[in-house]
Backbone atoms as SQL, in Angstrom:
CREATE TABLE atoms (id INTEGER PRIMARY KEY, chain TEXT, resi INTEGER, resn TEXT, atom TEXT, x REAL, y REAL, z REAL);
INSERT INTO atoms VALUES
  (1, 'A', 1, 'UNK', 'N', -9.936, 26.523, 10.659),
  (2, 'A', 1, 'UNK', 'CA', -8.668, 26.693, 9.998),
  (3, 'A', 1, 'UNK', 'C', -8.867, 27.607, 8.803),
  (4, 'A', 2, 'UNK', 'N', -7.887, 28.553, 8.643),
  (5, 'A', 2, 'UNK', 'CA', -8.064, 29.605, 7.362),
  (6, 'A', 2, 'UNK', 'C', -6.545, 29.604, 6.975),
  (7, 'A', 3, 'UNK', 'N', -6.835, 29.110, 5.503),
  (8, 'A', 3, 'UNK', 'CA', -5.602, 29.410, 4.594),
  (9, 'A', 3, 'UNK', 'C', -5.263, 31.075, 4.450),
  (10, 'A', 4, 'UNK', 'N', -4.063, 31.815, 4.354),
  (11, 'A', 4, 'UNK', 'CA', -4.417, 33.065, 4.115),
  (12, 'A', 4, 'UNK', 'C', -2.936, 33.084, 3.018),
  (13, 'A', 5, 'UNK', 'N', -3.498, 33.320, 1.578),
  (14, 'A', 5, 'UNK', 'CA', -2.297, 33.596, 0.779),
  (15, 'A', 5, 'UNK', 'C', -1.864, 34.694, 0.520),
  (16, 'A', 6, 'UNK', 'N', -0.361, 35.086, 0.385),
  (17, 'A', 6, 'UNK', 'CA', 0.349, 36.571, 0.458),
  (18, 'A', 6, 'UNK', 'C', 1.026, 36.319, -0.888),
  (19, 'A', 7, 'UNK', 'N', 1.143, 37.345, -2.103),
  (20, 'A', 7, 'UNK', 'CA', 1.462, 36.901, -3.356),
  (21, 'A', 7, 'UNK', 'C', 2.247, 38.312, -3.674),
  (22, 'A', 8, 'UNK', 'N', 3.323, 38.288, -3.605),
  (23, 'A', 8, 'UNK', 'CA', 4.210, 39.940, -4.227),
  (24, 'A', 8, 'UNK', 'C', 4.862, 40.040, -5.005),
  (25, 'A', 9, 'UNK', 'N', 4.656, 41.149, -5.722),
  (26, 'A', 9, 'UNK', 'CA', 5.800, 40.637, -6.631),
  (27, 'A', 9, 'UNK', 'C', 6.355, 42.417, -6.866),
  (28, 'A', 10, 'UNK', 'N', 7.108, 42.798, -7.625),
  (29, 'A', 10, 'UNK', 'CA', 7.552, 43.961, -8.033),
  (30, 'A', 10, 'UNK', 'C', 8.515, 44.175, -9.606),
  (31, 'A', 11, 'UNK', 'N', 8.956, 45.479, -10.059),
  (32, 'A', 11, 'UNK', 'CA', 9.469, 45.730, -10.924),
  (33, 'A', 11, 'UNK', 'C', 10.136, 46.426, -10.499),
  (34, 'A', 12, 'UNK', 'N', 11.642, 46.775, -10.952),
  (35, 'A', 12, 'UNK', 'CA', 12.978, 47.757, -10.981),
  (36, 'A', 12, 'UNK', 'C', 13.477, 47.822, -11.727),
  (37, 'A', 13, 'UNK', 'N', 13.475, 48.753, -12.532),
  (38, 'A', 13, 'UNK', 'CA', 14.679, 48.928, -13.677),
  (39, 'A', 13, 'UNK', 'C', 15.438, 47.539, -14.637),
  (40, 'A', 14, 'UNK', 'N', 14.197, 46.667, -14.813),
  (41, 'A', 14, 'UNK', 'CA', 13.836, 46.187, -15.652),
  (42, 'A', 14, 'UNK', 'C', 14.222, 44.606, -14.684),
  (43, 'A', 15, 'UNK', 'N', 14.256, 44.630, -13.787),
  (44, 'A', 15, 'UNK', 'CA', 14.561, 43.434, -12.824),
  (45, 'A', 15, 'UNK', 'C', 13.121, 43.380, -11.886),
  (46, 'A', 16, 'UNK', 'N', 12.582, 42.131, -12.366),
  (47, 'A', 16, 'UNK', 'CA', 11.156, 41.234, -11.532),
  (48, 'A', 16, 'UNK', 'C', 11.595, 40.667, -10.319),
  (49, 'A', 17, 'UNK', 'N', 10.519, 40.635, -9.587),
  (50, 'A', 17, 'UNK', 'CA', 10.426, 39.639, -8.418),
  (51, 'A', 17, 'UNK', 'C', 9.144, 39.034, -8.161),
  (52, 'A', 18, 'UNK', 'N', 8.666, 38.455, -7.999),
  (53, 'A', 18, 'UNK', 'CA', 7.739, 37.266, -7.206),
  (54, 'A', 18, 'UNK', 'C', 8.194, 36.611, -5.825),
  (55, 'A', 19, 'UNK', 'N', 7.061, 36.453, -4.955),
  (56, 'A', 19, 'UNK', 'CA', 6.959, 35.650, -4.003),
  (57, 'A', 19, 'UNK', 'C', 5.599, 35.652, -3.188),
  (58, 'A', 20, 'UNK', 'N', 5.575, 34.420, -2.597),
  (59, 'A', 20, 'UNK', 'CA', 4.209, 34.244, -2.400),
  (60, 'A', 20, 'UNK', 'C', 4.292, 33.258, -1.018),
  (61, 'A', 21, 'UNK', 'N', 3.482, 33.556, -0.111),
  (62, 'A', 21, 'UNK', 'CA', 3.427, 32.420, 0.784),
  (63, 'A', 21, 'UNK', 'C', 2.191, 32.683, 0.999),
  (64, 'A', 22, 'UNK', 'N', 2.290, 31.171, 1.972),
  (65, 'A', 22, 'UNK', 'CA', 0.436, 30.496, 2.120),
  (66, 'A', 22, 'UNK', 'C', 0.678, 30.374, 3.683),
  (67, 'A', 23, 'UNK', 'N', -0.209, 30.951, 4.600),
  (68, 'A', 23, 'UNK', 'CA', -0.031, 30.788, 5.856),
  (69, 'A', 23, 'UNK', 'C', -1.620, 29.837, 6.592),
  (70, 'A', 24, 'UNK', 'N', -1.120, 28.960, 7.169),
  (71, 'A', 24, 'UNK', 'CA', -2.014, 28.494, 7.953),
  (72, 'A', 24, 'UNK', 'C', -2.146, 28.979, 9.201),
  (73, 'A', 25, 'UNK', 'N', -4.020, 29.279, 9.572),
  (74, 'A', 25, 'UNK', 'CA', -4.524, 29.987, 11.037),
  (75, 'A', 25, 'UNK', 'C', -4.953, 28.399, 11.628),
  (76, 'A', 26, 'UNK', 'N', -4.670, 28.146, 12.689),
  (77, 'A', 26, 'UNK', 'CA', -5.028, 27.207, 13.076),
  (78, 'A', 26, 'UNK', 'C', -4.558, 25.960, 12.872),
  (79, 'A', 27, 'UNK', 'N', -5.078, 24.481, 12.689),
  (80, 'A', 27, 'UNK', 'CA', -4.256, 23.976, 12.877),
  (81, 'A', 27, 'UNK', 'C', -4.303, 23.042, 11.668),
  (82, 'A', 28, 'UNK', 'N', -2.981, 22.556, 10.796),
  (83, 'A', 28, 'UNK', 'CA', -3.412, 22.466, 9.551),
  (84, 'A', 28, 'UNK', 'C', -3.734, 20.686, 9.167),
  (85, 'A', 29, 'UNK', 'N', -4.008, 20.516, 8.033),
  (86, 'A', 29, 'UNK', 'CA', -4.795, 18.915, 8.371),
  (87, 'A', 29, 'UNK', 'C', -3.483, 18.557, 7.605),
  (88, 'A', 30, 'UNK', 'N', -3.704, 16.925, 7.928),
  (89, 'A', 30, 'UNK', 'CA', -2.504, 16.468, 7.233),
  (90, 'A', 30, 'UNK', 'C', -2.282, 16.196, 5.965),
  (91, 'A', 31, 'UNK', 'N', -3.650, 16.548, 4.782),
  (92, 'A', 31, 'UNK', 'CA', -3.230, 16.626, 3.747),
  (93, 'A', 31, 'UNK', 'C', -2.419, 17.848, 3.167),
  (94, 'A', 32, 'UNK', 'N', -3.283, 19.213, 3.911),
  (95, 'A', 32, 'UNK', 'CA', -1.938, 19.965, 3.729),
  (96, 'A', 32, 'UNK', 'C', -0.349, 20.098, 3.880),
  (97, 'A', 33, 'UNK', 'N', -0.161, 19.432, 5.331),
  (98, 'A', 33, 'UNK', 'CA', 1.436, 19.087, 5.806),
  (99, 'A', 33, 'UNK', 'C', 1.928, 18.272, 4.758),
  (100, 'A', 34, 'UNK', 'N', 1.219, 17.289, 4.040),
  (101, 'A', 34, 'UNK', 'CA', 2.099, 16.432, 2.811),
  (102, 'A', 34, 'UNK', 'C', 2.137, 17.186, 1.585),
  (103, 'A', 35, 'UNK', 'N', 0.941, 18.146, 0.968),
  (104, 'A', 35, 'UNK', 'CA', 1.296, 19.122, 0.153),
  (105, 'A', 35, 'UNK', 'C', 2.345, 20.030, 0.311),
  (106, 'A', 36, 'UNK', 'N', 2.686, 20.532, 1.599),
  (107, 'A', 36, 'UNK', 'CA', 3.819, 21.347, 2.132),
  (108, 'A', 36, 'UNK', 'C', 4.570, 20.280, 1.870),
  (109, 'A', 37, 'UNK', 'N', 4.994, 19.273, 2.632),
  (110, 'A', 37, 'UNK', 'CA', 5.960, 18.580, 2.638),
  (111, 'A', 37, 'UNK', 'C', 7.075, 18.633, 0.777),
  (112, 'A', 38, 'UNK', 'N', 5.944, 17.830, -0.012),
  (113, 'A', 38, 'UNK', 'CA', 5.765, 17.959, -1.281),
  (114, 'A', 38, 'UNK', 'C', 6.504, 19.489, -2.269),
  (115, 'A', 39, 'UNK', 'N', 5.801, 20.242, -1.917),
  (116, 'A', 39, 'UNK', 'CA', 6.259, 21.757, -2.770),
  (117, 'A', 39, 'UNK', 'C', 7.500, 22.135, -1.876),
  (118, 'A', 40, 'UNK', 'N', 8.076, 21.731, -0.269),
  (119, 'A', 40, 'UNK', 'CA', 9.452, 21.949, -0.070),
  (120, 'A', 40, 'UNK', 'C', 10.652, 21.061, -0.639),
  (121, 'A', 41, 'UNK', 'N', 9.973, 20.156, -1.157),
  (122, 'A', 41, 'UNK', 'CA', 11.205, 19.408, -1.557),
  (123, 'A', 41, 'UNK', 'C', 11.423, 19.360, -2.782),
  (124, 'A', 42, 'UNK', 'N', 10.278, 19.977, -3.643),
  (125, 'A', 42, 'UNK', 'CA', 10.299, 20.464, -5.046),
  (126, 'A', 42, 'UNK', 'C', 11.475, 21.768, -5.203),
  (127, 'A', 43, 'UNK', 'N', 11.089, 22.735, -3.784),
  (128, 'A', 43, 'UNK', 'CA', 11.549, 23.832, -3.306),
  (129, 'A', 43, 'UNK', 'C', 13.219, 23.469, -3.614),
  (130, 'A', 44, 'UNK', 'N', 13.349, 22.701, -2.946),
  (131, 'A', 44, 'UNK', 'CA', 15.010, 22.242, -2.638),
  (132, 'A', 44, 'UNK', 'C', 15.765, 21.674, -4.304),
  (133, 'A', 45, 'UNK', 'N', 14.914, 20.468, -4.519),
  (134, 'A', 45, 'UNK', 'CA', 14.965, 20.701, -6.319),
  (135, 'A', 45, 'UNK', 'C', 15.791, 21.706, -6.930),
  (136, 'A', 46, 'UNK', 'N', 14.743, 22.420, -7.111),
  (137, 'A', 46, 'UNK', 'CA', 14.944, 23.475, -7.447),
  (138, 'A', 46, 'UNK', 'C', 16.118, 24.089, -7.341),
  (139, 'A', 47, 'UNK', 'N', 15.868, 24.775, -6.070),
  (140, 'A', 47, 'UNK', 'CA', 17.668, 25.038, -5.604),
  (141, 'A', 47, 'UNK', 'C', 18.767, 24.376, -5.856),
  (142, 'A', 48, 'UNK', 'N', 18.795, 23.117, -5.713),
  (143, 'A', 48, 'UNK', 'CA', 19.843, 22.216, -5.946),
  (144, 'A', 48, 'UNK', 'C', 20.331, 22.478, -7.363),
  (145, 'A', 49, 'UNK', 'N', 19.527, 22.790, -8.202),
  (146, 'A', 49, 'UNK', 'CA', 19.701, 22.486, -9.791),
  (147, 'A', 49, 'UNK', 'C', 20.277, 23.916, -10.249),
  (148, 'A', 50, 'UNK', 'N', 20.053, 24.930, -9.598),
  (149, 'A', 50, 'UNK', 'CA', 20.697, 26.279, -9.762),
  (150, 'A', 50, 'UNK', 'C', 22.038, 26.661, -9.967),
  (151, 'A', 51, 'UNK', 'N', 22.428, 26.720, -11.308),
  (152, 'A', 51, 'UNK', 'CA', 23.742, 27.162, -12.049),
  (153, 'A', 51, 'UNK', 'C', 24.370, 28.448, -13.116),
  (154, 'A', 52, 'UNK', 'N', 25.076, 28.246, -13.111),
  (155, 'A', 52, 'UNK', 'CA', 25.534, 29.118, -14.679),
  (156, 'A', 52, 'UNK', 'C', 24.760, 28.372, -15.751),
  (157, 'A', 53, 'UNK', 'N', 24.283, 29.296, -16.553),
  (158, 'A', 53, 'UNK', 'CA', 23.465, 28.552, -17.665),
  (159, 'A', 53, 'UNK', 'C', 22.209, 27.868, -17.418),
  (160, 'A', 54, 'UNK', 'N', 22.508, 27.730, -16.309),
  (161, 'A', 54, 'UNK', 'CA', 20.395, 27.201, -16.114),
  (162, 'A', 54, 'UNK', 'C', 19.342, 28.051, -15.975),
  (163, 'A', 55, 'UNK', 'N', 18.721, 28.085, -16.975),
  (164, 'A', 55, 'UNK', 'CA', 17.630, 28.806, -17.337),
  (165, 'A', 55, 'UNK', 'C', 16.478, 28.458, -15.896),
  (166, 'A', 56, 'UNK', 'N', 15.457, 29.958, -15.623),
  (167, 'A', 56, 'UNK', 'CA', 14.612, 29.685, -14.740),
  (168, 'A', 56, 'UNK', 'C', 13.753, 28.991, -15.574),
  (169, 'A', 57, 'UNK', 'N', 13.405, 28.732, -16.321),
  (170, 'A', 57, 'UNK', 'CA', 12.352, 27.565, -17.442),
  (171, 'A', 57, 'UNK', 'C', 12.830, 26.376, -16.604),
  (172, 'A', 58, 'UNK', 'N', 14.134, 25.888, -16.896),
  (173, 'A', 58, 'UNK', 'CA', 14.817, 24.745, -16.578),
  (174, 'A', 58, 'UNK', 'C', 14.231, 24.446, -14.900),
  (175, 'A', 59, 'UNK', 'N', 14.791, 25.418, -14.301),
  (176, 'A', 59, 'UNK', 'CA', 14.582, 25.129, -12.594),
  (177, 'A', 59, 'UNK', 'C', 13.208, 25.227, -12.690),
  (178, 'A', 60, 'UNK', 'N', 12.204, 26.096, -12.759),
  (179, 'A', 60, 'UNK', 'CA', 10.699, 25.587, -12.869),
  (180, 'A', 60, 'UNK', 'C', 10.147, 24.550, -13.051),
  (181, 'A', 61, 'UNK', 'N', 10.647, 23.717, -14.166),
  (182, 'A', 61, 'UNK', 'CA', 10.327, 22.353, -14.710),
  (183, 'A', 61, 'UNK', 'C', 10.933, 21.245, -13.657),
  (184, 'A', 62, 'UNK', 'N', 12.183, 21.558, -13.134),
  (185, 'A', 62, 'UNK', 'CA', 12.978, 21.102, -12.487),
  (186, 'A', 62, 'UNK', 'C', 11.617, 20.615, -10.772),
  (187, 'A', 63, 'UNK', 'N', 11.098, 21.478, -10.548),
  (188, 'A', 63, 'UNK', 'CA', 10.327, 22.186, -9.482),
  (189, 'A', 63, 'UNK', 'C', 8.514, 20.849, -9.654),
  (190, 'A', 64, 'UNK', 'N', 8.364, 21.504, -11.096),
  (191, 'A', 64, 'UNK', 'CA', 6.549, 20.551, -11.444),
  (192, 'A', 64, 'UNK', 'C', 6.922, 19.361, -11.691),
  (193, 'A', 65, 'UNK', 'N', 8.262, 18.726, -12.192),
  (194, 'A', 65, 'UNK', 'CA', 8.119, 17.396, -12.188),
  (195, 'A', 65, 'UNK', 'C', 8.371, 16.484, -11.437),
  (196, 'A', 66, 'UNK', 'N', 8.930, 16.982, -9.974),
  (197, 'A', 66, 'UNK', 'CA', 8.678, 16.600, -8.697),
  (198, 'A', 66, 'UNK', 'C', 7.253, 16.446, -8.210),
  (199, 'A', 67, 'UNK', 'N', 6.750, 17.443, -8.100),
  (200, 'A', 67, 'UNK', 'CA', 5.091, 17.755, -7.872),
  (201, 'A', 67, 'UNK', 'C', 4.318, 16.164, -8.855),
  (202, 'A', 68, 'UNK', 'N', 4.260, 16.908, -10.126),
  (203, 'A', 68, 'UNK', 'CA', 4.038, 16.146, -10.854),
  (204, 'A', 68, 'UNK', 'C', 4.122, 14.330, -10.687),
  (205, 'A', 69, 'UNK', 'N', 5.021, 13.830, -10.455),
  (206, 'A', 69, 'UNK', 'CA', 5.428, 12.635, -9.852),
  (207, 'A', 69, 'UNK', 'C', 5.274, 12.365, -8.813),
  (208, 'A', 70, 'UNK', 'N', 5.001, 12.513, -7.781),
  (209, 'A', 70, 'UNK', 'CA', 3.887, 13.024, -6.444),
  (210, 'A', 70, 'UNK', 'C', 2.445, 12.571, -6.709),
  (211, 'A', 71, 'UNK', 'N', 2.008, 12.858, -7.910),
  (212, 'A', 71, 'UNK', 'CA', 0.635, 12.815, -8.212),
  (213, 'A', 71, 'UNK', 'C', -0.030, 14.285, -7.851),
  (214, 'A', 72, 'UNK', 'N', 0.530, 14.897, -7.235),
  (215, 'A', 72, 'UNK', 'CA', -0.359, 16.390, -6.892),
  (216, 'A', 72, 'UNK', 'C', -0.242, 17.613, -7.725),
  (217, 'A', 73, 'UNK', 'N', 0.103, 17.817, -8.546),
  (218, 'A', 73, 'UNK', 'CA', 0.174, 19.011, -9.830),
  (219, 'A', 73, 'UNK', 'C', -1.438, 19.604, -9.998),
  (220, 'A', 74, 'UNK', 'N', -2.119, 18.809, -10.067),
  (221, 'A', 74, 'UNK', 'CA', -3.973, 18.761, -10.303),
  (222, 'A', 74, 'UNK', 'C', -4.102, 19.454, -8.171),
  (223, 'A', 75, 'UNK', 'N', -3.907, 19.293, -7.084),
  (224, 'A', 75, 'UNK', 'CA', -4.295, 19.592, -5.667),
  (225, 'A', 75, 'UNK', 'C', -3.407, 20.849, -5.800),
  (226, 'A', 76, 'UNK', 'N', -2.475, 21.250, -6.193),
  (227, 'A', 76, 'UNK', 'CA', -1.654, 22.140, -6.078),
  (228, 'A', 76, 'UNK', 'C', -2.082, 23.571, -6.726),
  (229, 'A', 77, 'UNK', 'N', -2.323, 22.901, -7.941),
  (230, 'A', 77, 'UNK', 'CA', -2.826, 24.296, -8.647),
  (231, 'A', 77, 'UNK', 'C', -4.461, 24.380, -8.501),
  (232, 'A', 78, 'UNK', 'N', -5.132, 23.470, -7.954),
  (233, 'A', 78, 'UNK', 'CA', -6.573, 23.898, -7.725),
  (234, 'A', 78, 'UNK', 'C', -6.210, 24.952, -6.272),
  (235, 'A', 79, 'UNK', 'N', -5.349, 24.300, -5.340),
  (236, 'A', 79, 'UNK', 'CA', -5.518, 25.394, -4.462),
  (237, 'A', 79, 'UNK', 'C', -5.012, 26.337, -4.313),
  (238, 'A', 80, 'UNK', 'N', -4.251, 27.039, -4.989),
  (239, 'A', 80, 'UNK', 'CA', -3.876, 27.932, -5.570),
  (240, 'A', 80, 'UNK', 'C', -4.439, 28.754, -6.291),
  (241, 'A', 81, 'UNK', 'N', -5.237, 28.233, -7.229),
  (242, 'A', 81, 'UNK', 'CA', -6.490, 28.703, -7.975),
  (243, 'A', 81, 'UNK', 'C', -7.522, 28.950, -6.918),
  (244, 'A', 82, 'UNK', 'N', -7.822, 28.202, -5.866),
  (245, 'A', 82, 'UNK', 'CA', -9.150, 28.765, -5.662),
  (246, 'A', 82, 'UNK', 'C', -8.891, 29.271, -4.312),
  (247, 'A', 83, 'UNK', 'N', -7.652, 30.054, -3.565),
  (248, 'A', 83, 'UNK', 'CA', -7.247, 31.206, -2.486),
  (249, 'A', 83, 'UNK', 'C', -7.305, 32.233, -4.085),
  (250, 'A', 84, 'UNK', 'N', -7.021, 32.903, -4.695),
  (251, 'A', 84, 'UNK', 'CA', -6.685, 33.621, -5.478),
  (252, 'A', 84, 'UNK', 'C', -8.126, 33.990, -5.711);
C-alpha cells in the first residue's frame, strides 16, 4: 500500500488557493478509513458552518475541533507531516 499526497495551491491577482488530496494505491487499512472517515466529517463541519461573516479562522477551527475531539489531531498531523 502507498499513500501518494497531491498538495496545490496557487496565486491570482491577489486571490489564493490550496488543495490537497491523499490517494491510496492499494488497499487501505482500517485505521486509515476511520482517519478518512474522521477529516470527512470535519470536512462537512466545516461546510455546514459557512456564512456571511464567517471568517476562514472560524471554519478552520470549526474543522480541528472535530478532529480534535476524535482524539486524532496528534495521527493527523504526524501523517501529514511525514508524506510531506
Amino acid at each position: 500500500m502507498i499513500l501518494l499526497l497531491f498538495d496545490f495551491g496557487a496565486m491570482y491577482n491577489g486571490y489564493h488557493s490550496d488543495m490537497t488530496r491523499t490517494i491510496v494505491l492499494g488497499k487501505a487499512t482500517d485505521f486509515q478509513k476511520k482517519l478518512y472517515s474522521i477529516v470527512l466529517e470535519a470536512q462537512m463541519r466545516g461546510v455546514a458552518g459557512v456564512k456571511a461573516g464567517v471568517s476562514g479562522k472560524e471554519i478552520d477551527t470549526i474543522c480541528r475541533e472535530y478532529i480534535q475531539e476524535q482524539g486524532y489531531m496528534d495521527h493527523i498531523l504526524v501523517m501529514v507531516q511525514d508524506m510531506v
